[in-house]
N, C-alpha and C positions, 0 to 999 in steps of 0.2 A: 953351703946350700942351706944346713939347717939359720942361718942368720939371713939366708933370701927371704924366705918363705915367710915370715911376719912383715917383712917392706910391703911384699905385694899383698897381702892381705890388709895392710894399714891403705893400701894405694887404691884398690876394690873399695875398698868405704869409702876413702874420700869422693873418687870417682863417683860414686853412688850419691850423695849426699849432696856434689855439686850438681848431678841431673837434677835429682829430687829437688834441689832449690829451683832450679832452672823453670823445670815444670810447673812447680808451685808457684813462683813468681808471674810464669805465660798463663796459668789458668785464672789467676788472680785479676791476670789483666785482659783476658778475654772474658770474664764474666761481668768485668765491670765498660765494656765495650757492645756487649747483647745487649737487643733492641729489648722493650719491654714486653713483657705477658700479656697478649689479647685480654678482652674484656670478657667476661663468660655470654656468651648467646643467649638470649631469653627464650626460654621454650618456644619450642616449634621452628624455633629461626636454623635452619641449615648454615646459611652464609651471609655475608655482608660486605660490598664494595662500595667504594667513592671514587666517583669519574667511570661509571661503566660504560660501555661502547658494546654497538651488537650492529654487524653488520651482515647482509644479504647479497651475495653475487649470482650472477648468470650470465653463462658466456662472457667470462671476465670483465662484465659491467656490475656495477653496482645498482642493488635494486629497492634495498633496505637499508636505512643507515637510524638505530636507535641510539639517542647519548641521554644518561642520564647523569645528574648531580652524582646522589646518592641509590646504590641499587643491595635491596634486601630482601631474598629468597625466604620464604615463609609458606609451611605450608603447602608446599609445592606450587606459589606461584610468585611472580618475580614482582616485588612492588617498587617503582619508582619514582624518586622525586628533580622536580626540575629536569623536566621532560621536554626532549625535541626527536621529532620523526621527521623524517625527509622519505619519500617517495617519490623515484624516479619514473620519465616515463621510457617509453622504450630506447626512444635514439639516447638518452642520456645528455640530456642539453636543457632539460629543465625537469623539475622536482616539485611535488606537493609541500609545503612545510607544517606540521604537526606541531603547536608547541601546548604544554598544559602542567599546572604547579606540581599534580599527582598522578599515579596512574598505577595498572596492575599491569601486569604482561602474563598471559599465560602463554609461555612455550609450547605447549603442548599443541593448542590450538591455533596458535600464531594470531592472538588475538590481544592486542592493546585496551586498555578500559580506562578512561576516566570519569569518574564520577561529580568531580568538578568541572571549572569552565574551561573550555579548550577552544583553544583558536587556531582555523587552518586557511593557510595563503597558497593559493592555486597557480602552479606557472611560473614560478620562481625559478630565472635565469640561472644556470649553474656557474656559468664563467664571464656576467656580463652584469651591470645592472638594471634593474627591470625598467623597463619602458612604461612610465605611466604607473599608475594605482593600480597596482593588482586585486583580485578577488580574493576578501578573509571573511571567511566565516566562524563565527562565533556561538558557540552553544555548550550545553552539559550533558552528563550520562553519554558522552561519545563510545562508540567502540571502531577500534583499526584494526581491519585485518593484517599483518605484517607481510605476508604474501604478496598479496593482491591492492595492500593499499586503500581499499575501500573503508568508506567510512561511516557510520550511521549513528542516528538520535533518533530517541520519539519527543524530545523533549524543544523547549521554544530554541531554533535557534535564528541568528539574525547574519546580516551578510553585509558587504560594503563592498565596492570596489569602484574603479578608476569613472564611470557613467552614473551609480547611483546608491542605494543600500536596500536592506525589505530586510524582512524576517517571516516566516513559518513556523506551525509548528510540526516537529517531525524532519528530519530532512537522512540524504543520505550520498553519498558523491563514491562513483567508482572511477579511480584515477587510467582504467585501461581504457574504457570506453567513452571518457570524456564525459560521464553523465551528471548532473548532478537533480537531484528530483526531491520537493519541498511536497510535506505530505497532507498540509492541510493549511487552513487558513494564510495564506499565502499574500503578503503583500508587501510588494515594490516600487519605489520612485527610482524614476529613471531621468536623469540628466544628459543635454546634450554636451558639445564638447565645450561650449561657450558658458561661461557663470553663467553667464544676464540672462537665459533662458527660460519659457517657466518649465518646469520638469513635469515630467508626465507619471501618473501613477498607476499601476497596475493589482490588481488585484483577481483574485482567483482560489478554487477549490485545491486545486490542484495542479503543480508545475514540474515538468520535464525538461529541463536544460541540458542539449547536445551542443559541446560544444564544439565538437568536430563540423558537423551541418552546421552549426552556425544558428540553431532552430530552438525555440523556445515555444514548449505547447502546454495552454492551459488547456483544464478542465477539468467538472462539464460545464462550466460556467465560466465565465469571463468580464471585467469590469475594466473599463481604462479611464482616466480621470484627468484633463490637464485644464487647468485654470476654468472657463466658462463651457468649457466641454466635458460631457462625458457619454461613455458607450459601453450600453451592456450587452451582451451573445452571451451564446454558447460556449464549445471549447473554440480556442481561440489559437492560432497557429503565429510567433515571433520570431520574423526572420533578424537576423544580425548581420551586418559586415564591418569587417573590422572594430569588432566591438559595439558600433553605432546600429542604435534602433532604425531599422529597415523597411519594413512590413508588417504588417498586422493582417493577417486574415483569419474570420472569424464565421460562421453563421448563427443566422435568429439575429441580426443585430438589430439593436435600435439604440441611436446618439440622438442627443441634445446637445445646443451650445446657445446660450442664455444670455445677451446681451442686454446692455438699453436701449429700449426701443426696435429689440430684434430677437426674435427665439424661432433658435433654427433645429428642424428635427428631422432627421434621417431614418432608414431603416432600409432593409435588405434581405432574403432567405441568406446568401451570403455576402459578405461583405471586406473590400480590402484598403487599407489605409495604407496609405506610405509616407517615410519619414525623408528628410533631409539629415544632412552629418549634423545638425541644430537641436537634432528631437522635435525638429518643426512638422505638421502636415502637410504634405505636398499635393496628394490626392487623396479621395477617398470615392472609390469604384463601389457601386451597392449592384447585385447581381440576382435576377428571378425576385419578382415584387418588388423592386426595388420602388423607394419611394423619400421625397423630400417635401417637407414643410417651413415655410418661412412664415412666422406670425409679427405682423407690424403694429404701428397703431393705428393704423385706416383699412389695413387690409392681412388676408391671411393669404398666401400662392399655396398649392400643393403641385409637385409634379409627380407623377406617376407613370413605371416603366419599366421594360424586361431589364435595363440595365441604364443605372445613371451614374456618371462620374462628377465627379466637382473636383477644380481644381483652386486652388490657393495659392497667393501671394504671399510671399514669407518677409518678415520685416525683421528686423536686429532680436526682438524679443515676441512675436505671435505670429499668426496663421489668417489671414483674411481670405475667404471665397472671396473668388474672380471670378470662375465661370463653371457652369451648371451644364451639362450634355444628357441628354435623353434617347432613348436607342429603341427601339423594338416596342409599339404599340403604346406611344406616349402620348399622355395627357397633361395637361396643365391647367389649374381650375385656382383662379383667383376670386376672392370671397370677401366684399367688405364686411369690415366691423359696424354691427350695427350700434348707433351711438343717439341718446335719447335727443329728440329737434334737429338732427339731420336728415337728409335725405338719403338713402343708400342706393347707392351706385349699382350698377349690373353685377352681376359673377359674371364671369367671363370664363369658358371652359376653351383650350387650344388644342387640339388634336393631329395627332401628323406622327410617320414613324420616325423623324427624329428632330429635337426640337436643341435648340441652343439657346443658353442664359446667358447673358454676359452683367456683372452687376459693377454698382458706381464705386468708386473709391472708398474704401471702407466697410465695404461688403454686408452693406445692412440692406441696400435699396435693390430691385433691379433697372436696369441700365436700358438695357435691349432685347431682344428676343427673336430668332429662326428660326424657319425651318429649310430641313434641306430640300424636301422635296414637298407636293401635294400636302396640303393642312386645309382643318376646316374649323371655322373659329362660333363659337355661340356665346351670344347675350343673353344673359337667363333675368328677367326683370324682379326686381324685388319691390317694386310698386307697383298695386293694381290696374294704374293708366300708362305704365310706359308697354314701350310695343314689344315683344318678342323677335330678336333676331338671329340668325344666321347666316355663315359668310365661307363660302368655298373656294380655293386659288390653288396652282401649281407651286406657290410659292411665296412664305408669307414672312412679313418683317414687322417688326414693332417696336416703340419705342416710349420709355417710361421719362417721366418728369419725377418731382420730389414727391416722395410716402409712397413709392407703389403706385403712384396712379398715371396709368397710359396715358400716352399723349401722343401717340399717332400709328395707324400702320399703316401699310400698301401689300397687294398683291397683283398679279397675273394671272391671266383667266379663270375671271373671276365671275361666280353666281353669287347672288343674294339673296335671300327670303324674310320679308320682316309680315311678322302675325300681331297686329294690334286687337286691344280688347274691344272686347264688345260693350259698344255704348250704351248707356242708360234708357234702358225702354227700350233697346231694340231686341227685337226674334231670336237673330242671328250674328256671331263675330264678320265684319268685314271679312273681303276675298285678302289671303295674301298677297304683298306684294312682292313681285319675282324681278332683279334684274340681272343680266352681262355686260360683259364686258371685257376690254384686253386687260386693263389696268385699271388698279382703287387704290384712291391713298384716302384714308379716313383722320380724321384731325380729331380733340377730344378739349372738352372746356377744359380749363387750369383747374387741379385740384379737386376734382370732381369726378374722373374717368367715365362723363354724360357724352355720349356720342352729341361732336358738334356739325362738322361736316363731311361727304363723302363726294369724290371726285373721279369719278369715272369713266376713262378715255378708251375711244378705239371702239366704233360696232357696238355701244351701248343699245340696250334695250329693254324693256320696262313693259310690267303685264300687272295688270293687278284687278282681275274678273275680267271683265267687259272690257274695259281701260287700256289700252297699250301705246307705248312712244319707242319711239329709237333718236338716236344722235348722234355725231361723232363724238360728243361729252357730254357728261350730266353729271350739274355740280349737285348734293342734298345741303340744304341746311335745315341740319333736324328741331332747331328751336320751333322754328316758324314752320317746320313742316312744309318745305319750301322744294321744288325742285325743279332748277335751271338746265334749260337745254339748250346745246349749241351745236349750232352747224346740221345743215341737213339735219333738221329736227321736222320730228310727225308726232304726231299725235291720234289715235281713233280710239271709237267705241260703240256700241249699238247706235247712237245716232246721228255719230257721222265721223268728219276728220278735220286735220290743221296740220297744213306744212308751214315755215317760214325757218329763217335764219335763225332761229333762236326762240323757245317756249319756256314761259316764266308759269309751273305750275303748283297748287296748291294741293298738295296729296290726302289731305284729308277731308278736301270740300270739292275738289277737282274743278275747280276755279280756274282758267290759264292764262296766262298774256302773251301772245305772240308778235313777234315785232321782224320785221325784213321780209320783203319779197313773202306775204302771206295769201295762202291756198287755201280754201276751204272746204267742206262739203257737208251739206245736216240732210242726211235721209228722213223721207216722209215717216209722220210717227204712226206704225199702223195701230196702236193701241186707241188712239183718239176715235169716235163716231167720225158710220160712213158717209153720216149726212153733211160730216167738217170736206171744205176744201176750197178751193179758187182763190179768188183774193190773191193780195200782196203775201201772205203769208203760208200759201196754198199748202198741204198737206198729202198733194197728191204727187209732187214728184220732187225729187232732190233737189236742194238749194246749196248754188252755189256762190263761193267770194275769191274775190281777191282785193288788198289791200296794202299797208304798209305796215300796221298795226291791227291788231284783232282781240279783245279781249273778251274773255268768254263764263260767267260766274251761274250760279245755281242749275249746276248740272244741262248747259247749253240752252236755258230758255232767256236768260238776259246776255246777249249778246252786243259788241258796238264794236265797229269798223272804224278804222281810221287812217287818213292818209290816200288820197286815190281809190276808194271804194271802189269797187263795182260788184256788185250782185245779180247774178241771174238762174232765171227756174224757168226753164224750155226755152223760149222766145222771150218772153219777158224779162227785163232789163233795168236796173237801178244803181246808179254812177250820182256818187257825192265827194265829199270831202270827210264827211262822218257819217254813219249809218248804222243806229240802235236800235235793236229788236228785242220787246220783250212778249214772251210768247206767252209769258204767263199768263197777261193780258191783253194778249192776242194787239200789241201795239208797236208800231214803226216808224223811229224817226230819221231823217236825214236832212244836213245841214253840209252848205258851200257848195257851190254850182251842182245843184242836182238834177238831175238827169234819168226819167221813169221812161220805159217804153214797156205798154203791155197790148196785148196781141189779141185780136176779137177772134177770138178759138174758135173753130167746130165742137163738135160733140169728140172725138176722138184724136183728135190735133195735140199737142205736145207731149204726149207721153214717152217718159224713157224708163229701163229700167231700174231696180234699184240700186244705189250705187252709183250709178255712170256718172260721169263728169266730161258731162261736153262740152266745147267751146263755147264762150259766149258768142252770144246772138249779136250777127254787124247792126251796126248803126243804121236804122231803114231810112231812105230819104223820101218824103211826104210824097212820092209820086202815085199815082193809081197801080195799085198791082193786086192780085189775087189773096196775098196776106195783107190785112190794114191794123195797123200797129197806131197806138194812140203815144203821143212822146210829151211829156212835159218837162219843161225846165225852169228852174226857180232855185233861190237861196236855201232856204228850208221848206221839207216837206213833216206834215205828220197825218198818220196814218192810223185808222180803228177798225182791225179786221170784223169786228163783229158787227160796224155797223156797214162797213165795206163804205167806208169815205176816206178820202186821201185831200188834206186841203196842204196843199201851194201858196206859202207868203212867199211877201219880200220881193215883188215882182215877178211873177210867172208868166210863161209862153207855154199852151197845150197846141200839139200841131195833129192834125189828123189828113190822109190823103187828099187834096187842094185847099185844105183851111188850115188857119193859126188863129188860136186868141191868147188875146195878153191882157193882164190885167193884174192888180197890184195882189189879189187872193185869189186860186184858182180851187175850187173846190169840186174833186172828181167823185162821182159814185159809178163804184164796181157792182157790176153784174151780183147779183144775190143768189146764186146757181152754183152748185158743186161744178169742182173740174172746172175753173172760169173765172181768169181775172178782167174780162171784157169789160170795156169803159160804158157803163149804162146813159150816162147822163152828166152831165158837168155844169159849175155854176162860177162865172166871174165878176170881180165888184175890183171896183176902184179902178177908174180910164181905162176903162176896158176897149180894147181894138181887134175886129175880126176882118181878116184880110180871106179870100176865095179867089182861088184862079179856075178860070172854067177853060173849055176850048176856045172859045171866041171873043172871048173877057175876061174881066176883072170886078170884084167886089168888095167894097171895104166897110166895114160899121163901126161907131163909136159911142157910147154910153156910159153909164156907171157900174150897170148892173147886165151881167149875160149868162142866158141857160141854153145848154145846147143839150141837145136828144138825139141819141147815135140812130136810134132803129126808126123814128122819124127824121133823120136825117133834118132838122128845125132848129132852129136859131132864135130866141125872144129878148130883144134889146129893152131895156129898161133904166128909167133917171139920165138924170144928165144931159137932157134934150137929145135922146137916141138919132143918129144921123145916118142915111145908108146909103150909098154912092155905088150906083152900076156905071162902067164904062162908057156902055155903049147907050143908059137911058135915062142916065140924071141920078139926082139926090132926088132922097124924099126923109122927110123930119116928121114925129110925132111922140106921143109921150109913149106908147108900148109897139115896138116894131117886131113883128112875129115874121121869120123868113124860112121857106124849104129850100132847099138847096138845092135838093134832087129835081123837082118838077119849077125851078125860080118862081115862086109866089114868093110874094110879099103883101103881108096883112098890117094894116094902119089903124091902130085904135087910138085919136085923139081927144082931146078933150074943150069942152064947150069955148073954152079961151082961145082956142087954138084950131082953130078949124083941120079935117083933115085935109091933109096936098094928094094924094093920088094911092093907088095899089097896081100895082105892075105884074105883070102875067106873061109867062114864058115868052105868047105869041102877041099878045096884044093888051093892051092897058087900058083899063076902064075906072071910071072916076064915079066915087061914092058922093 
């Protein structure tokens, strides 16, 4: 035992000594396999990681996802570099993305900071890639709530996305409400979906983007800009669809759009535009005042109206006006440019509750112009001689040529009113002149918008003071101041009237020419002295005609018939081929088988009323009757009321009841008596022949020269070796043969060469 007990003690050491190395060997090689001693933390610093991750759940969705590079607690707040934030939204199908070089995080308040630039992309597809250019915004001094995701600057920031870019300053975006809201000077181009477009710019005080609604609201102010357009309002409301500018409704607006040779101006209390998927204008509705101006180089239009729309043609790359609508109490008032040595055109103002523009290709001119219902149109003159008009229809159309200038319209039932000025030296302006009608179409010179003609069908009718006509048409021609009437045309006025097929009148001389199947009538003028009357031209009762032709100048005193005249005043009778009156000069001619019967009146014998128009008087046949009518006929007659002679060339016949003379000049004298064209006395020359039928005879004379005497019923034959043949008692020849009719005497004054042949007496014949 005692020689065990030092083994196992030698055997304990070794045991011992092989641990000990064992351990000493494993510690050796586990110190030289530890990782190295951290670096010491610089004051303040808590902690330090690379690759940090912070994420945010709810309802086992993810709602916050922070990565950074490098993350260093300091201070108690968390500073990161190489920063990205993702913020989901609710369904978890797309994310905000946050990226920025630096930033803080304070935990505490779940608040992100950077003070650098940060850039955040809106709508970031979680499991798809994005459709399109999404919305980044770009700005510095950001802060993100980590919660809630929102995001805020006061500082510039700018934006981009898949339609266009802008920048504000200020901005701030809540990812739960879809808002995002730019705090001040705010301005946006907006692109459509097409490059080639031109992009429209936006600008404003202040912007509100939902992007839930789809709504984009400025204000209080509002600007939109796209190439030769622009429009300023108020706040201004941006509708969206599917990303593409939509709408624009604004109030207070007022746009320009500034072309060559065209500047066009709008405005509105409110006002709505709309877009096409182009960023093009499709309409633009102006609502309460609404109002449009188009300024040319010949002319300015305004329309004016509770509500006007215009709408636009869209071309690959712009917007042209096509058409122009007017709604509730519209006016339209075109205005030439006055230009130095030109003449300037009318304004023309359109009136009607609603009026239609339709304009030419290219939307600078207009085209056409409606209404839909009742419109009333005025000429306002901007030269001191042209006339004032006005023009009222159920229905009115119109139509433009090149620059703005009318070139025609037409309505249905239709009035007119035209007020010319007042002439030089005179008192007072002319009466207006008023017409109707079913239908007018008015025509207009080329390039000039001068009223040319106007054509006026259906129950036309015309008044202008004293003056009135009707017709089934009535053409104007405004040059000449001209105006044609057709069909069943009339004509009156204080002193008298004119029907015929057709009236060619002179509106500002009242000149006419009537021509077919023509009617007349000239009331007695009772202005002239009561001591005027009788005669050919008598003044005591209505004269009337009828002819083929009738032309009638200085206010109905120079008058001339033509074509089948006939003229008659009571009984009295005048039948030519032509027949001129000038009353000026109280003179009357006619020419081609004329034909006078005037009638040896009483004291109260022809009177009719005024006005009346009664038949003419038959043809009397030379027999004995209680009326004795004196008739002449002859090529040409002329006529001197004032000295009341009426001479018959060209071969004349005067027939009185049992007697006729002819002879180559008949020269009649009328009665010199008011109320009284009675044949006084008559005088014929040149082969002169007087034929008398009595009851039991016959009596013929022949000479050069013959005077007959109605109230001595006496005959005085003279030259030409006067010859006088009774039936039943011979010739008898001498140089002066005096004969009564009444009592048959016959007086012989010959001469010493010639002795006298006999004198013959009713009952028995005695010789000188």
């Amino acid at each position: 035992m005692r020689r065990v007990a030092p083994l196992i003690l030698l055997g304990f050491v070794a045991i011992l000594s092989g641990v000990g190395w064992t351990y000493y060997v494993r510690l050796k090689q586990q110190a030289a396999n530890a990782p190295a001693k951290p670096k010491r933390l610089a004051p303040g610093t808590s902690a330090t990681f690379h690759g940090w991750t912070y994420s945010h759940t709810s309802s086992q969705k993810t709602v916050v996802t922070i990565h950074s590079d490098d993350f260093q607690e300091l201070d108690g707040k968390d500073e990161l570099t190489g920063v990205t934030l993702d913020i989901f939204n609710k369904e978890g199908d797309k994310y905000d993305h946050v990226k920025c070089a630096k930033a803080e995080f304070d935990v505490g308040k779940g608040i992100l900071y950077s003070e650098g630039e940060v850039e955040i992309t809106l709508n970031v597809p979680d499991n798809e890639e994005p459709n399109g250019r999404l919305m980044a915004i770009t700005s510095s001094g950001v802060s993100v709530e980590s919660k809630t995701g929102k995001s805020t600057t006061d500082r510039l920031a700018t934006f981009r996305f898949d339609r266009g870019d802008g920048q504000a300053m200020g901005a701030d975006y809540d990812p739960n409400t879809r808002e995002l809201n730019l705090h001040s000077d705010v301005s946006m181009t907006w692109r459509g979906t097409d490059p080639g477009t031109i992009p429209m710019k936006i600008e404003t005080a202040q912007l509100n983007y939902k992007e839930r609604d789809g709504k984009v609201y400025l204000t209080p102010w509002s600007k939109l800009t796209r190439d030769t357009l622009m429009l300023n309002a108020g706040p201004a409301t941006v509708t969206l669809q599917k990303g593409n500018l939509k709408m624009v409704d604004t109030t207070q607006a007022k746009g320009i759009d500034q072309r060559p040779g065209r500047n066009l101006e709008y405005g509105a209390n409110q006002l709505f535009v709309e877009f096409n998927d182009s960023n093009q204008i499709q309409k633009i509705t102006g609502v309460e005042q609404a109002h449009v101006v188009s300024k040319g180089d010949t002319s300015q239009t305004t329309i004016t109206s509770d509500q006007v729309v215009m709408g636009f043609q869209t071309t690959e790359s712009d917007s042209i006006l096509q058409t122009a609508v007017a709604q509730g109490h519209s006016i339209m008032e075109s205005k030439p440019v006055i230009k130095p040595g030109v003449d300037p055109a009318d304004t023309r103002v359109l009136k009607s509750e609603t009026i239609h523009t339709r304009m030419r290709p290219g939307g600078q001119e207009i085209e056409a112009v409606e209404t839909d219902g009742p419109g009333a149109i005025e000429f306002i003159p901007n030269r001191a001689e042209q006339p004032h008009r006005w023009m009222n229809g159920d229905h009115i159309w119109m139509t433009y040529g090149p620059k703005n200038t009318i070139q025609s319209f037409r309505s249905i039932a239709v009035t007119t009113r035209t007020e010319k000025p007042k002439l030089k030296d005179a008192k007072e302006a002319p009466a207006p002149a008023l017409t109707w009608s079913k239908n007018l179409v008015a025509t207009f010179q080329p390039n000039s918008s001068q009223l040319a003609s106007l054509d006026q069908t259906g129950d036309f009718r015309y008044e202008e003071g004293a003056r009135h006509a009707k017709a089934d048409r009535a053409l104007l021609d405004q040059p000449n101041n001209i105006i044609n009437l057709l069909g069943g045309a009339r004509m009156w006025d204080g002193t008298g009237s004119a029907d015929a097929d057709k009236i060619l009148m002179n509106q500002m001389t009242g000149d006419f020419t009537a021509e077919g199947h023509v009617t007349s009538t000239r009331v007695p003028d009772k202005k002239k002295d009561d001591s005027s009357g009788g005669g050919m031209l008598s003044e005591d009762e209505p004269l009337h005609a009828r002819a083929k032709k009738m032309i009638s100048k200085e206010n109905n005193l120079d008058i001339r018939y033509e074509g089948d005249a006939v003229l008659w005043q009571g009984a009295d009778r005048l039948e030519a081929e032509t027949v001129e009156i000038d009353r000026d000069n109280n003179l009357l001619k006619a020419h081609g088988h004329v034909l006078s019967q005037l009638l040896d009146k009483t004291k109260d014998e022809g009177k009719t009323k005024d006005g009346a128009k009664p038949d003419p008087p038959p043809k009397t046949e030379t027999k004995p009757s209680l009326r004795v009518f004196t008739i002449v006929r002859a090529p040409d007659l002329d006529y001197n009321d004032d000295t009341r002679l009426a001479h018959y060339s060209g071969g004349a016949t005067l027939e009185r009841p049992n007697m006729t003379v002819k002879g180559q000049d008949i020269h009649a004298f009328l009665r010199n008596d008011s109320n009284d064209s009675s044949l006084d006395h008559a005088t014929a020359d040149g082969h002169v022949e007087v034929h008398e039928t009595a009851t039991d005879r016959t009596r013929d004379a022949w000479s050069e020269h013959a005077e007959y005497y109605v109230d001595e019923d006496k005959v005085i034959l003279e030259g030409g070796q006067p010859r006088f043949v009774d039936s039943t008692r011979g010739t008898t020849r001498g140089q002066k043969l005096t004969w009564y009719s009444s009592d048959n005497r016959l007086l012989v004054n010959g001469v010493a060469q010639e002795p006298v042949k006999s004198v013959l007496h009713h009952k028995a014949a005695t010789t000188k």
